[in-house]
C-alpha positions as CSV (number, residue, x, y, z in Angstrom):
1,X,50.3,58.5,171.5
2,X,49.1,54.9,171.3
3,X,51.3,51.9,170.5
4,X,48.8,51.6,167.0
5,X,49.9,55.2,166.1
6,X,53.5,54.8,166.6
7,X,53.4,51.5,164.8
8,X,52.0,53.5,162.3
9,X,53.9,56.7,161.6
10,X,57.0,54.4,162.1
11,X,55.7,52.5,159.2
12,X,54.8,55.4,157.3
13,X,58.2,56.7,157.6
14,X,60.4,53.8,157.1
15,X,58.1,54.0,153.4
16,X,59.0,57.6,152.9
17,X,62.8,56.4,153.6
18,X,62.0,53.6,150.9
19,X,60.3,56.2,148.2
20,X,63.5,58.1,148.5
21,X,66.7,55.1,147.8
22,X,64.1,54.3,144.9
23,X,64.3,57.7,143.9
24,X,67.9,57.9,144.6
25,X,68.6,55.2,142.6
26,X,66.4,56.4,139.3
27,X,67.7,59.6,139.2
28,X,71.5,58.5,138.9
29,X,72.0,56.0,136.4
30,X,74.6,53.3,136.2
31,X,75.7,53.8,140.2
32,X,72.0,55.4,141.5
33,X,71.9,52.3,143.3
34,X,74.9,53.4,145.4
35,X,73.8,56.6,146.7
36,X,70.5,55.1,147.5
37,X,72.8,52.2,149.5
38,X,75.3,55.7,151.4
39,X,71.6,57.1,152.1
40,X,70.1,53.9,153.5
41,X,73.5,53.6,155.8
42,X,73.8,57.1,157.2
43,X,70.2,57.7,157.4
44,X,69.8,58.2,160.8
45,X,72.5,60.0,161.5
46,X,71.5,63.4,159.4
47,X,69.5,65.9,161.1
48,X,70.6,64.5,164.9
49,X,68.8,61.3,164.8
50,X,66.2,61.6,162.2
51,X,66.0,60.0,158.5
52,X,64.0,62.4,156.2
53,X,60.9,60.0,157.1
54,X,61.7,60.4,160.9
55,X,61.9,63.7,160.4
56,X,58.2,64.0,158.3
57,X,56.7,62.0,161.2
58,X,58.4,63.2,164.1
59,X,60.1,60.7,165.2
60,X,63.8,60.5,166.3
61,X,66.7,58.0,166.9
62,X,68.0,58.2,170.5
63,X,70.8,56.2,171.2
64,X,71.3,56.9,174.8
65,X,69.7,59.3,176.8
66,X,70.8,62.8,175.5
67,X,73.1,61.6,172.6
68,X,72.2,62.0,169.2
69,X,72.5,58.9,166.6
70,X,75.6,59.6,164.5
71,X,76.8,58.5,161.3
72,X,78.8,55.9,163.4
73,X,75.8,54.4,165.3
74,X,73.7,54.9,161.8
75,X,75.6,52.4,159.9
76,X,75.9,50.4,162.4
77,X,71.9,50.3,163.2
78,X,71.2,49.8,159.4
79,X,74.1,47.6,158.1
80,X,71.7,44.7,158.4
81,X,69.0,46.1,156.5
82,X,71.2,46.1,154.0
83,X,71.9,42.3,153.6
């Protein structure tokens, strides 16, 4: 895999992970904004390392060799995406 093809199915599924907090948000009212943030936080720790776009590009979150991300490490990661 070229770098220009990584670059771009890690673009592609940082958007999907976008498309869904904006869905997220839409379809609960009042506090969708909240379960778009929880979504945006743990992300990368659901399916061992892999946000839903990770997972639709086939891309994966290792934090050390052999250890899956975890919800932990997930927050942690994407706290300052956040701000």
């Amino acid at each position: 895999m070229t770098k220009d093809t990584l670059i771009r199915r890690r673009l592609l599924g940082w958007f999907i992970d976008v498309l869904l907090v904006v869905g997220l948000a839409a379809a609960f009212d009042g506090l969708g904004w909240l379960a778009g943030l929880a979504y945006w936080l743990l992300r990368d720790g659901f399916f061992e390392g892999q946000s839903v776009g990770k997972r639709l590009m086939g891309l994966k979150v290792v934090v050390k060799p052999r250890r899956r991300c975890t919800f932990r490490t997930s927050i942690i990661r994407n706290v300052l995406w956040v701000f």
